[in-house]
GUPADO-910810 format. One record per residue (C-alpha): x, y, z; residue number from 1; chain; residue in three letters. Coordinates in steps of 0.1 Angstrom, whole numbers. Layout:
N
{px X; py Y; pz Z; pos NUM; unit A; code ALA}
...
//
This chain:
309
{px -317; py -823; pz 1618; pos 1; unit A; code UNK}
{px -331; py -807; pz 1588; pos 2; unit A; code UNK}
{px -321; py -774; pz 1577; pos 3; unit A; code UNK}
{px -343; py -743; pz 1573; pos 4; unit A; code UNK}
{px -339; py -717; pz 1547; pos 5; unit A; code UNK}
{px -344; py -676; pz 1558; pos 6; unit A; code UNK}
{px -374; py -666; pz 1561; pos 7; unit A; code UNK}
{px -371; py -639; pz 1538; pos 8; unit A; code UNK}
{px -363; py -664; pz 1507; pos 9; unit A; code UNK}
{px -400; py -682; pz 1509; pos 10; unit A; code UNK}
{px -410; py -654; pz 1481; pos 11; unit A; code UNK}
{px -386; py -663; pz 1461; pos 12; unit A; code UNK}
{px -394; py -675; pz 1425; pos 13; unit A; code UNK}
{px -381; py -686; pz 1393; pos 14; unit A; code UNK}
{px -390; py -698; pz 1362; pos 15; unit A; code UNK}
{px -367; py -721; pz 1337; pos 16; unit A; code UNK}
{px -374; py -725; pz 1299; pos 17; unit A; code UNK}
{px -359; py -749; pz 1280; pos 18; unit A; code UNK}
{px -362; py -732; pz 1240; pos 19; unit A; code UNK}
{px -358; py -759; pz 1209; pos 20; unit A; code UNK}
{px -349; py -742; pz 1174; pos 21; unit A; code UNK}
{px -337; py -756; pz 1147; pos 22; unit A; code UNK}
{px -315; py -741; pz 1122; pos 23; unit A; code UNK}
{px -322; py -733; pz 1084; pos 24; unit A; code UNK}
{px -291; py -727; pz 1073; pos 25; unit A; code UNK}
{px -254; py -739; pz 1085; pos 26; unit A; code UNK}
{px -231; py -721; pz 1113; pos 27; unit A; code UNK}
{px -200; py -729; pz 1131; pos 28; unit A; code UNK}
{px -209; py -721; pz 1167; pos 29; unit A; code UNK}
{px -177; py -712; pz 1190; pos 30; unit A; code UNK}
{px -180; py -710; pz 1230; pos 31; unit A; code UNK}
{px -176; py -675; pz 1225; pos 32; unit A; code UNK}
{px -205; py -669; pz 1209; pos 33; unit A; code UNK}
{px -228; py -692; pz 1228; pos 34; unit A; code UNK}
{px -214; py -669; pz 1256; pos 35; unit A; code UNK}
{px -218; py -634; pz 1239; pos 36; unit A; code UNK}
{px -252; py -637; pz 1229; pos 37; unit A; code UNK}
{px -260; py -601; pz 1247; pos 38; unit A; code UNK}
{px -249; py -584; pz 1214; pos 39; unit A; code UNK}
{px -272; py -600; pz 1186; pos 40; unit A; code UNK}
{px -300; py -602; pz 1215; pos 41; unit A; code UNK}
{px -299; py -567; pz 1221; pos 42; unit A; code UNK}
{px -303; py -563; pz 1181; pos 43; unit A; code UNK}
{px -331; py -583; pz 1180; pos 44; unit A; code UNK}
{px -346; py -562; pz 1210; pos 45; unit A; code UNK}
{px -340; py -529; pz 1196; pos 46; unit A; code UNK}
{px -357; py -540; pz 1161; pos 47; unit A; code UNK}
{px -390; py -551; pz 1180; pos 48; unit A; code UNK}
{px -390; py -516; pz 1198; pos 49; unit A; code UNK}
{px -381; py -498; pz 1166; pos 50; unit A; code UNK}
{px -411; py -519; pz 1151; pos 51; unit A; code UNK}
{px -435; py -519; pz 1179; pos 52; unit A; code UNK}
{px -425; py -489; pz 1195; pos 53; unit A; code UNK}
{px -420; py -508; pz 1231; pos 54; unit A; code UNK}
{px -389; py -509; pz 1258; pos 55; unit A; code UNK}
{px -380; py -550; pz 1249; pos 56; unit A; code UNK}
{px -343; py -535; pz 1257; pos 57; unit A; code UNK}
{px -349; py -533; pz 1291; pos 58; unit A; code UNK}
{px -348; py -569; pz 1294; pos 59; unit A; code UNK}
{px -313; py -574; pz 1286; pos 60; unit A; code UNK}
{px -306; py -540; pz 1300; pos 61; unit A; code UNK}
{px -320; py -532; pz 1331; pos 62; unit A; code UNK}
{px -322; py -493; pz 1345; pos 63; unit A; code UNK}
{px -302; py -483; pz 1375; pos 64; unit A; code UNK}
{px -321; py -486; pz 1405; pos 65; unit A; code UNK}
{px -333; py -457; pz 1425; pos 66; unit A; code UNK}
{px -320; py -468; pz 1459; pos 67; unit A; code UNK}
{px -288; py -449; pz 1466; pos 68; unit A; code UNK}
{px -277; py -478; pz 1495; pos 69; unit A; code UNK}
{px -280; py -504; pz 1468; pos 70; unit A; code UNK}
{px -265; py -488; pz 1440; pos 71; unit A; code UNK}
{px -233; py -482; pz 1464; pos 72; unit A; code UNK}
{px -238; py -518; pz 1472; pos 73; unit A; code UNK}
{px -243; py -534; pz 1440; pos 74; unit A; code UNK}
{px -239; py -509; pz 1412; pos 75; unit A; code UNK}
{px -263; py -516; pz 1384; pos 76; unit A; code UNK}
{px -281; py -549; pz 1384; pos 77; unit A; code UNK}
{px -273; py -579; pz 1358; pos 78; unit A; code UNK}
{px -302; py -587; pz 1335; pos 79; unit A; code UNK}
{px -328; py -607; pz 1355; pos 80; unit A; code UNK}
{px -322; py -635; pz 1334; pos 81; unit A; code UNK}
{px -294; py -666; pz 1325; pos 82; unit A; code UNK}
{px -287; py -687; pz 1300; pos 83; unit A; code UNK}
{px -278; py -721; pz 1304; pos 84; unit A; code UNK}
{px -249; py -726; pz 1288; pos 85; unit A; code UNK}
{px -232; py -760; pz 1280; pos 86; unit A; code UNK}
{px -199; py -768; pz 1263; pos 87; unit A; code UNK}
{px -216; py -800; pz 1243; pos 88; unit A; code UNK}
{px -233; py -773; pz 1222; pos 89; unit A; code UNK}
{px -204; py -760; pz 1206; pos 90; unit A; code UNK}
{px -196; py -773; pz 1171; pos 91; unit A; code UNK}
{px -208; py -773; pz 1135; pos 92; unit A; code UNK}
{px -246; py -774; pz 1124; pos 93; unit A; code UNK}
{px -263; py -774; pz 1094; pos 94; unit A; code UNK}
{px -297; py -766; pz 1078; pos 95; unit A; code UNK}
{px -324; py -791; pz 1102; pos 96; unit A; code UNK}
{px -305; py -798; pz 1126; pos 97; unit A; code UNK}
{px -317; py -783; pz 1163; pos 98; unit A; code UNK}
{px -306; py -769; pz 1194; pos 99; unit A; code UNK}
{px -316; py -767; pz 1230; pos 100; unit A; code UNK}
{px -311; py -737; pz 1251; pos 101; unit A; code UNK}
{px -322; py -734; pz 1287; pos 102; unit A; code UNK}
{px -327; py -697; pz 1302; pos 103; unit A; code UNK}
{px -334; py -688; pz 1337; pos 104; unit A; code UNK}
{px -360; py -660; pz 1345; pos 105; unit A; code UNK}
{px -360; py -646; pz 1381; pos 106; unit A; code UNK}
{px -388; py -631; pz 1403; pos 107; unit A; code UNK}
{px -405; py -595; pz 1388; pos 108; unit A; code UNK}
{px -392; py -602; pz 1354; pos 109; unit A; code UNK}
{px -407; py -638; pz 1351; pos 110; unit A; code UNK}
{px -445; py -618; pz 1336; pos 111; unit A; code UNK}
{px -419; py -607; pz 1309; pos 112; unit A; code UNK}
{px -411; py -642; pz 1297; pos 113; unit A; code UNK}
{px -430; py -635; pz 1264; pos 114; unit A; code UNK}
{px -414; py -605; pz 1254; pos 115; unit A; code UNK}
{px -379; py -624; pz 1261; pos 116; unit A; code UNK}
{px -393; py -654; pz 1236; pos 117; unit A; code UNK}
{px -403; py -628; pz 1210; pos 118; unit A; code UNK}
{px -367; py -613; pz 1211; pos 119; unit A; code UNK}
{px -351; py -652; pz 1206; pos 120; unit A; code UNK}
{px -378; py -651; pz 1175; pos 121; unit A; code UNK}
{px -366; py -622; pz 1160; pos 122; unit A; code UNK}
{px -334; py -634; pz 1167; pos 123; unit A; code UNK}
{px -339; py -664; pz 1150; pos 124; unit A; code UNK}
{px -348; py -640; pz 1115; pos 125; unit A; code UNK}
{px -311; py -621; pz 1121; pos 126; unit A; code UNK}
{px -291; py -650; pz 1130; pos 127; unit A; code UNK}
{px -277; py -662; pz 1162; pos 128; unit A; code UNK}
{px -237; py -654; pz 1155; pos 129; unit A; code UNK}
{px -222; py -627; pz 1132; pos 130; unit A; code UNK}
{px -256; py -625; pz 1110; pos 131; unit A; code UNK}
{px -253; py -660; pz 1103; pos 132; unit A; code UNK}
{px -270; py -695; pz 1118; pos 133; unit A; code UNK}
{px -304; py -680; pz 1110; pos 134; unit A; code UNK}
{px -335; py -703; pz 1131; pos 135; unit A; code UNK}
{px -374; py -711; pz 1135; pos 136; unit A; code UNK}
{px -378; py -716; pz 1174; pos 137; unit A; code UNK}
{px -396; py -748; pz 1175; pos 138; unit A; code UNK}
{px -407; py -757; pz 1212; pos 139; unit A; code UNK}
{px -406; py -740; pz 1244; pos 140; unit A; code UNK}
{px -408; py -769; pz 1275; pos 141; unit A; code UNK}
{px -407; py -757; pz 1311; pos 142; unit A; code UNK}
{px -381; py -775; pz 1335; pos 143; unit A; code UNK}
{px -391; py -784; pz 1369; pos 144; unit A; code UNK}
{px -365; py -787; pz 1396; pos 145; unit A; code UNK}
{px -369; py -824; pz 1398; pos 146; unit A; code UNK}
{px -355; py -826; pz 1364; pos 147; unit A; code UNK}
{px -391; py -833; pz 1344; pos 148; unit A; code UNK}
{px -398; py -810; pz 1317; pos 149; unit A; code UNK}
{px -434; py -799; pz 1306; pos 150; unit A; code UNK}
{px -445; py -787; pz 1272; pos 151; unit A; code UNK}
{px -456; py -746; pz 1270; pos 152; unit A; code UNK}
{px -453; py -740; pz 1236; pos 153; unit A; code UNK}
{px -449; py -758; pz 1204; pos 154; unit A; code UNK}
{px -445; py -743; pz 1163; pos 155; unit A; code UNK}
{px -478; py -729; pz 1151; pos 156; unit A; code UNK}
{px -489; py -718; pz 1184; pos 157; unit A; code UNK}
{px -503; py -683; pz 1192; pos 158; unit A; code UNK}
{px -482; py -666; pz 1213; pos 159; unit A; code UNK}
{px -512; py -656; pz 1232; pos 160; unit A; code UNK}
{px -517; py -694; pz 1247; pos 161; unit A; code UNK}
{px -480; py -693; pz 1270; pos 162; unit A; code UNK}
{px -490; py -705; pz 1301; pos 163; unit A; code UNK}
{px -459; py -708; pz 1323; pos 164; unit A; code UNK}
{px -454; py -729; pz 1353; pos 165; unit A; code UNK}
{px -435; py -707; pz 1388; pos 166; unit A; code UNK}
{px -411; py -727; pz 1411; pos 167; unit A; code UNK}
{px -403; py -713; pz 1447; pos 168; unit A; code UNK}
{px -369; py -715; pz 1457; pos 169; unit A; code UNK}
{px -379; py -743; pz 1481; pos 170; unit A; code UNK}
{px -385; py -768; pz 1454; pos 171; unit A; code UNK}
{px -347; py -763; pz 1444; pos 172; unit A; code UNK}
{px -333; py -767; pz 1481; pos 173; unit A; code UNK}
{px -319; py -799; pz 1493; pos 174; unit A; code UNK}
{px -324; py -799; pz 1526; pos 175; unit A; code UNK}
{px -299; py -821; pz 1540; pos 176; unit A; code UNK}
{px -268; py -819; pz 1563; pos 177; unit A; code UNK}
{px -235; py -825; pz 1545; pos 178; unit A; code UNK}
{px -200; py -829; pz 1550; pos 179; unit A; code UNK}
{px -182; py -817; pz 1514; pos 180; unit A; code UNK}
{px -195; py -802; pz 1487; pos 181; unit A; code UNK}
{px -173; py -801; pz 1449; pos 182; unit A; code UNK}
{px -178; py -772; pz 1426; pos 183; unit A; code UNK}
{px -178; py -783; pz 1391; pos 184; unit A; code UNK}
{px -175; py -748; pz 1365; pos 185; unit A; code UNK}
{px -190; py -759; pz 1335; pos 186; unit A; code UNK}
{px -185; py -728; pz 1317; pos 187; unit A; code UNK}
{px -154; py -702; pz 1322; pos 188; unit A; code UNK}
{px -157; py -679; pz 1353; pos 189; unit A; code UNK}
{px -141; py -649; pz 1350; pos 190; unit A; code UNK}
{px -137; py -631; pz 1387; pos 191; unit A; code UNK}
{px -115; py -600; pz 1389; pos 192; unit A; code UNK}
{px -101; py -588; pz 1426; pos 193; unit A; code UNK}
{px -81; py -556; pz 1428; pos 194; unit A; code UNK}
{px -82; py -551; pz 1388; pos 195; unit A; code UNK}
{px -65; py -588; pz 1379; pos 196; unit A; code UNK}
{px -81; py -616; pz 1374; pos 197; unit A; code UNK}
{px -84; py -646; pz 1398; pos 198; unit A; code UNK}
{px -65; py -674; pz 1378; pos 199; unit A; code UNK}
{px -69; py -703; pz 1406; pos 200; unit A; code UNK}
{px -93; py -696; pz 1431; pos 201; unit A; code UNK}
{px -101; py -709; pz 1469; pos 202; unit A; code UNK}
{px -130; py -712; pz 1487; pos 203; unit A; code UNK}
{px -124; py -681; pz 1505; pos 204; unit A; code UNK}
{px -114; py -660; pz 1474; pos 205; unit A; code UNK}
{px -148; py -679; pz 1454; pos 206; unit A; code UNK}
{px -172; py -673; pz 1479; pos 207; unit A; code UNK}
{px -179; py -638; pz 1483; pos 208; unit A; code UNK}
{px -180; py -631; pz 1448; pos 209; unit A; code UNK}
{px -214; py -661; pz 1445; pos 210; unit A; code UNK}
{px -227; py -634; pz 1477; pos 211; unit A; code UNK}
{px -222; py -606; pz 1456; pos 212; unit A; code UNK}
{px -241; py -622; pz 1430; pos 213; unit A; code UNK}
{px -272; py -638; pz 1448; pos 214; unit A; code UNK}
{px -274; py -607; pz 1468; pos 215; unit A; code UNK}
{px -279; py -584; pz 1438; pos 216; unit A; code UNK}
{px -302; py -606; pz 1418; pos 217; unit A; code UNK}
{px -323; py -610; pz 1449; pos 218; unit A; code UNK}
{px -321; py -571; pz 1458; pos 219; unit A; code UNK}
{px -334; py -559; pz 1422; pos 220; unit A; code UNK}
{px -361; py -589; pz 1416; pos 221; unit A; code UNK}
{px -371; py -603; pz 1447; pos 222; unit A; code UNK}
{px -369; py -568; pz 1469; pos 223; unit A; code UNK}
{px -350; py -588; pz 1495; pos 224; unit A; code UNK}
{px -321; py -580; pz 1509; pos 225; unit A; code UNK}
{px -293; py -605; pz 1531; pos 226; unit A; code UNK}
{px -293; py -594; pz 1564; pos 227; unit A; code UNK}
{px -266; py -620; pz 1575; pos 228; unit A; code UNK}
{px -237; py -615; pz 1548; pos 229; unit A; code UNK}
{px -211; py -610; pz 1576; pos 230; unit A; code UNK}
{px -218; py -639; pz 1597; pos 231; unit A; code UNK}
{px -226; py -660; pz 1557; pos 232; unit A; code UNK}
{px -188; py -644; pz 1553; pos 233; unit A; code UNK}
{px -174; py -657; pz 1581; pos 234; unit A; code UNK}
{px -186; py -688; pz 1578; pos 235; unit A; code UNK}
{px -169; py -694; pz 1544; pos 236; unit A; code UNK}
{px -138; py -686; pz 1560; pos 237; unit A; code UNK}
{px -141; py -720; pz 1582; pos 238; unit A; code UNK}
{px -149; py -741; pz 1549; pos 239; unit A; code UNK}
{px -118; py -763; pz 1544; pos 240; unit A; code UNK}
{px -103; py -771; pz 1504; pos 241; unit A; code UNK}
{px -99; py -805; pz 1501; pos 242; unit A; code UNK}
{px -96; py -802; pz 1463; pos 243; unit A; code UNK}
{px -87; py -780; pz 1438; pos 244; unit A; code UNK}
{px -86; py -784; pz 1404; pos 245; unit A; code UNK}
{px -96; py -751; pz 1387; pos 246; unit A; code UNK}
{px -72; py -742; pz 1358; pos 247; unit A; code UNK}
{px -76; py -709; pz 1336; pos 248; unit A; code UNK}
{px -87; py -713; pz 1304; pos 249; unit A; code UNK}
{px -87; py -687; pz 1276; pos 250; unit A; code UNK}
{px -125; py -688; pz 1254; pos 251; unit A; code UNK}
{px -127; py -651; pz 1236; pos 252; unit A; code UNK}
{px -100; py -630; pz 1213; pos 253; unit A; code UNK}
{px -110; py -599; pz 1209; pos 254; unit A; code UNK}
{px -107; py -580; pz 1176; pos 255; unit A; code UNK}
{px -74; py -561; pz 1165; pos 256; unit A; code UNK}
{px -91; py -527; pz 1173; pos 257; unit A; code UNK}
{px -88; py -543; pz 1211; pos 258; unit A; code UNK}
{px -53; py -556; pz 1205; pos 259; unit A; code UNK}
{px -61; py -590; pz 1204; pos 260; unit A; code UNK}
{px -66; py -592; pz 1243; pos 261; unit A; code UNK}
{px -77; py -624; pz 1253; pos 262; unit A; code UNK}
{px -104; py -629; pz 1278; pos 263; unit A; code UNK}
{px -105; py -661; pz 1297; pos 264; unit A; code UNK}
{px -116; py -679; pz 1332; pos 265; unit A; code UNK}
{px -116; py -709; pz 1348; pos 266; unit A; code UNK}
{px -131; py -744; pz 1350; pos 267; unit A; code UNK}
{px -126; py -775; pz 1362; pos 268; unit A; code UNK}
{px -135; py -784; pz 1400; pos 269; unit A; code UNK}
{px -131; py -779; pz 1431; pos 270; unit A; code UNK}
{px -139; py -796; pz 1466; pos 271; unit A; code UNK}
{px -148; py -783; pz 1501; pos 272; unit A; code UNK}
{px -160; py -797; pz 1534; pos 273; unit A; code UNK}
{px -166; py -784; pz 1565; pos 274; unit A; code UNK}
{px -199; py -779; pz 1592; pos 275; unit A; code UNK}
{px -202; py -744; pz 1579; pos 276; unit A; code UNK}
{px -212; py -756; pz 1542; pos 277; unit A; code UNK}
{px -246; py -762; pz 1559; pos 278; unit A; code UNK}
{px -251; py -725; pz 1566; pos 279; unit A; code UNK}
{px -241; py -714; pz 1532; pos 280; unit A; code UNK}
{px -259; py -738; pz 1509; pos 281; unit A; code UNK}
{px -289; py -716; pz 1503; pos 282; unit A; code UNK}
{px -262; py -691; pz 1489; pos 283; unit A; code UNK}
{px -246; py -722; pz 1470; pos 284; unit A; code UNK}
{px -273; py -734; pz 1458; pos 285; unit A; code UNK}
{px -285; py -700; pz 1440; pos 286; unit A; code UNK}
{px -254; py -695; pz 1431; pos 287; unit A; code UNK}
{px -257; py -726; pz 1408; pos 288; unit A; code UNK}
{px -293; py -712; pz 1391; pos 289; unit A; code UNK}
{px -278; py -678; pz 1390; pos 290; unit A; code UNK}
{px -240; py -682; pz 1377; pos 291; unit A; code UNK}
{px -214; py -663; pz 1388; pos 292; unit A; code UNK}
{px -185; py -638; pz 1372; pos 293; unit A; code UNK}
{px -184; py -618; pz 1342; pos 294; unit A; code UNK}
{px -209; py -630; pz 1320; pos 295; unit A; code UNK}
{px -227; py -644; pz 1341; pos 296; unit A; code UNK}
{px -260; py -637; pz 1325; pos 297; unit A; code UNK}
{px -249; py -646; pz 1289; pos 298; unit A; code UNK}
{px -240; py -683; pz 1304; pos 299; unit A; code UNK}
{px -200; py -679; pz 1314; pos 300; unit A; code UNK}
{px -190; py -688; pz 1356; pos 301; unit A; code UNK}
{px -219; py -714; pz 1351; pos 302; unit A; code UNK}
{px -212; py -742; pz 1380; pos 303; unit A; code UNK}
{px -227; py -776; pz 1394; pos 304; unit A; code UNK}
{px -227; py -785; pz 1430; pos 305; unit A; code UNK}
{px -225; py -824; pz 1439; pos 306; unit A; code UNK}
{px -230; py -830; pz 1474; pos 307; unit A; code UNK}
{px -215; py -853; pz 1502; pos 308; unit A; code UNK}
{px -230; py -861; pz 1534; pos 309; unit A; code UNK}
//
C-alpha cells in the first residue's frame, strides 16, 4: 500500500544549488570553518547593503515573526536556507583549484536566490575563512531530487539571466513501506536537552528535536503548520533501536576570550525499525534536506537516511 503525504505539504517547495568556485589564492580549510560560514557571510551581506543600500542581511538573519503562538512555539526562525556540508571538503587548496558547495533554499525565500549568490560573490572578494582563501564563483548547476544536475549559471553570465528550476516536496518523497531505517550524521549534531548536551542519542531523545526543526522551517516559509505532532510524537516512541553507533566528536575551539570551550556533536549512525517509521518518514525525510541541531543552517547535524523495507 502506498503511502500518502499530508495534505498540507503539497505546497511545499525547495530549490537546491550546487555553487562551483575556484580559489585564487591558497587556504587551509578546517570543518569548523566550512561550518561557521554565518560570520564572513553576514560580512559580505552587510557590505552589499552598505553599498547598495538594501536589507541582503535578512537572508542570513531573518526578523522575528509577528505571530505571538509561534514565537512561543518556535522562537525566532533559522535562516531559510542550508548548506550542504561534507567532510571530504576539508583540507588544503591552492590558487586554481575548486570547490563545490550545495545550499538549500526553502519556500518564500527561494525568489531571493540571487541576492544569496551575490552575497557568496562578494564573499568570494573578502575571503571565505579569516580574510583568507579569496574566490571567483565559477558555475551555479541546479540539483534535481533524482540526483541529475542542470546548468543555471556559468562565469561571464549576467546575473540577470538566472532562471531557477522549483521541486515540490513530492519529488523528494519515497513512497514506499519500510521496515528500518539508519541515520547516518555526516556532519556533527549538536542537540542540547535541559542545558547539556546530548552526547549519545536514541530515537526517542533524536526525534523530537528533527520535529522541532521541520515544524519551524515550514511555519516561517511555507505558512504551514503540523497539526499531528502529538500523535507524529507518539509514534516515535514505538520506533525500536536496533543500532547505535553515534559517538561525540569535538569540531570547534573557541578563542581564549571564551576559555577555550570546545563545542562538539555527534556522528556516526544509527539504526531503527519499526511499523511507525512509515508515519514519520515525511518528517524524516525533511529532516534530511533541512539538517538538524545547532548549526544547522551553516551545514553541522547534517544526516542521510538509507532505507530498508
Amino acid at each position: 500500500m502506498p503511502l500518502q503525504l499530508p495534505d498540507y505539504l503539497n505546497s511545499v517547495e525547495f530549490m537546491r544549488l550546487r555553487i562551483t568556485l575556484e580559489f585564487v589564492e591558497d587556504i587551509e580549510l578546517p570543518l569548523a570553518a566550512l561550518l561557521t560560514l554565518r560570520r564572513e557571510l553576514l560580512e559580505a551581506a552587510r557590505s552589499l547593503d552598505k553599498q547598495f543600500g538594501g536589507d541582503f542581511t535578512h537572508l542570513l538573519t531573518p526578523h522575528l515573526g509577528t505571530d505571538p503562538a509561534v514565537i512561543r512555539r518556535f522562537q525566532k526562525p533559522s535562516p531559510p536556507l542550508v548548506f550542504e556540508i561534507d567532510p571530504e571538503m576539508v583540507g588544503s587548496y591552492v590558487a586554481g583549484d575548486q570547490l563545490q558547495i550545495g545550499v538549500l533554499l526553502l519556500g518564500n525565500a527561494i525568489t531571493e536566490a540571487q541576492s544569496l549568490l551575490r552575497i557568496l560573490a562578494r564573499l568570494g572578494e573578502i575571503g571565505l575563512h579569516k580574510g583568507g582563501g579569496r574566490y571567483e564563483l565559477i558555475a551555479i548547476d541546479s540539483l534535481r531530487p533524482d540526483g541529475t544536475t542542470l546548468p543555471v549559471w556559468a562565469e561571464g553570465q549576467p546575473w540577470n539571466t538566472l532562471e531557477f528550476l522549483v521541486d515540490p516536496f513530492s519529488w523528494w518523497f519515497e513512497a514506499q513501506r519500510l521496515d528500518a531505517v539508519t541515520f547516518e550524521f555526516i556532519t556533527p549534531a549538536r542537540l542540547v536537552s535541559g542545558g547539556k548536551p546530548l552526547f549519545c542519542p536514541t530515537f526517542k531523545n533524536l526525534f523530537p528535536f528533527i520535529l522541532r526543526r521541520v515544524g519551524s522551517q515550514l511555519s516561517a516559509y511555507c505558512f504551514i503548520e503540523i497539526d499531528d505532532m502529538n500523535s507524529l510524537l507518539d509514534a516515535a516512541a514505538q520506533v525500536q533501536v536496533e543500532d547505535n553507533r553515534l559517538r561525540w566528536k569535538d569540531w570547534k575551539l573557541f578563542a581564549a576570550r571564551e576559555k577555550n570551550r570546545e563545542l562538539g556533536g555527534f556522528m556516526g549512525s544509527l539504526t531503527c525499525s519499526g511499523s511507525p517509521l512509515n508515519d514519520l518518514l515525511w518528517v524524516l525525510r525533511l529532516g534530511e534536506l533541512f539538517n538538524v541541531g545547532k548549526n544547522a543552517a551553516w551545514g553541522a547535524g547534517r544526516f542521510k537516511l538509507n532505507f530498508s523495507s
